[in-house]
C-alpha positions, -999 to 999 in steps of 0.1 A, spaced: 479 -609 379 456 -580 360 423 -585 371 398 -584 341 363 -584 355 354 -572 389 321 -571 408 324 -542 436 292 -544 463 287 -505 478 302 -491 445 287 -459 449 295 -456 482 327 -444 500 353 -470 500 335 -492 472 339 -458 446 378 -455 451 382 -489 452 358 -489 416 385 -460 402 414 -474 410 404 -512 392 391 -488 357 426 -475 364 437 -509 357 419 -516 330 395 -535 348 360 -541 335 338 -535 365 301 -540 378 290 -519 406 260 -534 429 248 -506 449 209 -503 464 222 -466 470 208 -468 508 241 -446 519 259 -443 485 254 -420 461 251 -422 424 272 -390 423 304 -411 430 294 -439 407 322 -443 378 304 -437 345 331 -467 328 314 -491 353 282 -512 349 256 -499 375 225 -523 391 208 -510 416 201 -543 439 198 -548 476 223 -569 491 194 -593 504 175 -594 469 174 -629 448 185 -598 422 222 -606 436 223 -640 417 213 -619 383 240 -597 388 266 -622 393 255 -640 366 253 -610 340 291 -594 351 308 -627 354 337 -613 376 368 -632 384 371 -613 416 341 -598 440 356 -569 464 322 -573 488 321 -541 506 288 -530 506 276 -534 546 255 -520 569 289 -500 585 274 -482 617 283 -493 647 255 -468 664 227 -483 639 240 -521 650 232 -514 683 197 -497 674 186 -528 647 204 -555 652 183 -576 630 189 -551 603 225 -551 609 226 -591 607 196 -592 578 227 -572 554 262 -578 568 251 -619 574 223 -631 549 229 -603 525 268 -619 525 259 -650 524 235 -649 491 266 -630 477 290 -663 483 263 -687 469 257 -666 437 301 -667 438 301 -702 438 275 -705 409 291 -686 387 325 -696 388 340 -665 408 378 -670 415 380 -645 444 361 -625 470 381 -599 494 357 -587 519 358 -557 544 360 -569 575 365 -543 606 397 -543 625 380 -511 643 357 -534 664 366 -570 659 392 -574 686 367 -559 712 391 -540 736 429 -548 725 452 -565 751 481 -553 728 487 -522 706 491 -520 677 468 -553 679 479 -582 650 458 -606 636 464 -632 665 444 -614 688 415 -632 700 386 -618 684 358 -605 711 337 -579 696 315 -555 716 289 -542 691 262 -563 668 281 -542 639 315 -562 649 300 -596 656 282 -594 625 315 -588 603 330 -618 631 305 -642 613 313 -626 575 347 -640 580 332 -674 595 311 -675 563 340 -666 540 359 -693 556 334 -721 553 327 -713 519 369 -714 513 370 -750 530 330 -764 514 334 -750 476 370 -738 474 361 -701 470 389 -681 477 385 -657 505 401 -631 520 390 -604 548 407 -569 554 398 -559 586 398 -524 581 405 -494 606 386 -463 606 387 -455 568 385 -413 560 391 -392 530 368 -373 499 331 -386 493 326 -402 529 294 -387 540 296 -362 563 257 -366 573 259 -401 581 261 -419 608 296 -437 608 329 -417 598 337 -387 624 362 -372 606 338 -365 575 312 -354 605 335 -332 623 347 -314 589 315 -307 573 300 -294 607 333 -274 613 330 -258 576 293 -249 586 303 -233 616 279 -254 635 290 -271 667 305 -309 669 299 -333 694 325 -354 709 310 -383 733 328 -393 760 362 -377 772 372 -376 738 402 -396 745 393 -424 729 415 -437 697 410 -449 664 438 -462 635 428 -433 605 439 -450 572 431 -429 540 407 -446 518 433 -446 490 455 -463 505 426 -492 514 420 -495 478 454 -508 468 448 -530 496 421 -540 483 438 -546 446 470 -563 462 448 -587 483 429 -598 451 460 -606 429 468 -636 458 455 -668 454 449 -680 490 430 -673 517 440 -646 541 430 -623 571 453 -586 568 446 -559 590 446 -527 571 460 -500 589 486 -475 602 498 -487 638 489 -451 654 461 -443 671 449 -404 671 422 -395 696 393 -378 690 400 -344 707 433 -342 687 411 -346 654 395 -317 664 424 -296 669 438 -312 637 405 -299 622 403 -267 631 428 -245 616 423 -266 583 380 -255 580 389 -219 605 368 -236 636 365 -217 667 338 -230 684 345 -252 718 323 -288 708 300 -301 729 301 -333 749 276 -359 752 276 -396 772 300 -424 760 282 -445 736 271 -478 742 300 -514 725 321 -483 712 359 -500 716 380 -473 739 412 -475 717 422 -491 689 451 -493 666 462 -524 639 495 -539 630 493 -539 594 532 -558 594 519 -592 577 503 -570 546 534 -551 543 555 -580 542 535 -604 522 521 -580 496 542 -550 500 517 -526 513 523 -493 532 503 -467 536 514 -436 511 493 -406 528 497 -397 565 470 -380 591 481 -346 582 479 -352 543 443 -369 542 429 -345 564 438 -318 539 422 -332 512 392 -341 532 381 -310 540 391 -300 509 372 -329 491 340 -315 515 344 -281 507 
């Protein structure tokens, strides 16, 4: 089913853009709700409607009311792990009450659908199994995951009180062009624009820790397939492989000419050890796979920072 009006929260940001571009690819009519704390009006769509509103604003009830979507892709998030454990209040104050204003201005205006990113990255706390399914019992280790724990509690409640249909991608470590390489979440985008600036990186711990790399693109069709489903569903969005961090760097290097050896610095603090998702119910309910491997998305990465 085409979708004809779409509301995307963190439009202007990393994985809200792409996902923005590929529903005006559709013909989609789309509203982008952005307070442009991390995004960037530079990778706002010029075809989509732009209000700058904070997630926790009564603005978010306008806004609803004004686009009138059929579907809300709710990404926008407070998405660093590192700031979660500095402000934990923050963390909660956007990923909890900002969400949960979002669902009540859903149900008032009629909204058939919201997929929400979730974070298969820090949900599952350290997995028992690899690659970890949707089964696993969920134990996060950081504010940042318990926070996006309680989105899907939300999103559930709200499926079973007002019949909203919900469903959650829990995402794994999302890369590719326009993620910020000054930020604080997204160490591929951090390692590449340090390594093209010559300036040294910094891996903490032994930098054997692993993360599931899924290129952004490929998380936006998620996001399009999930929305053309009526029920409510949980999908972990991801590649089964994990890649440690030391062979991101080596990955990295001959693509920006690094020479430098990094730095190391102390383990951080509820950061998961290793991590990979089974992705096998979205490939066999929806048909997703994803299209572009490690290799492929870090060459246009770096070229996408360059």
């Amino acid at each position: 089913m085409a979708i004809q009006r779409a509301l995307v929260t963190g439009g202007a940001g990393f994985i809200g853009s792409h996902v923005v571009d590929a529903l005006l690819a559709q013909g989609a009519s789309v509203g982008v709700l952005d307070n442009l704390a991390t995004g960037r009006k530079a990778n706002l769509n010029p075809r989509a409607a732009f209000y700058e509103v904070d997630l926790r604003s009564s603005e978010v009830d306008r806004v609803v009311g004004a686009v009138r979507p059929e579907t809300v892709f709710h990404i926008g998030a407070q998405s660093s792990v590192v700031v979660s454990v500095r402000d934990p209040v923050l963390d909660v104050s956007v990923n909890v009450a900002g969400m949960v204003g979002l669902l009540q201005a859903c149900v008032k205006h009629g909204v058939r659908k919201v997929v929400f990113a979730s974070s298969g990255g820090t949900l599952y706390g350290e997995p028992e199994v690899l690659p970890c399914p949707e089964e696993h019992p969920i134990r996060p280790l950081s504010p940042y995951g318990a926070s996006k724990e309680a989105g899907e509690a939300f999103l559930r409640a709200y499926a079973a009180t007002f019949g909203l249909s919900g469903t959650a991608l829990r995402l794994g470590n999302v890369y590719g062009p326009r993620q910020d390489p000054n930020g604080e979440a997204g160490v591929i985008a951090i390692f590449g624009g340090r390594m093209l600036r010559g300036e040294p990186v910094t891996i903490f711990g032994t930098g054997e820790q692993e993360r599931d790399y899924v290129y952004v693109e490929d998380v936006a069709r998620a996001f399009l397939l999930a929305a053309e489903e009526e029920a409510s569903e949980v999908y972990n969005v991801g590649t089964g492989v994990g890649t440690s961090v030391n062979a991101l760097l080596r990955a990295l290097a001959p693509l920006t000419g690094y020479r430098l050896e990094p730095r190391h610095a102390p383990a951080r603090p509820s950061e998961v050890y290793k991590v990979a998702l089974d992705s096998g119910k979205l490939q066999r309910r929806l048909g997703w796979k994803p299209r572009v491997d490690l290799e492929q998305g870090l060459a246009s990465t770096v070229a996408g920072l360059r």
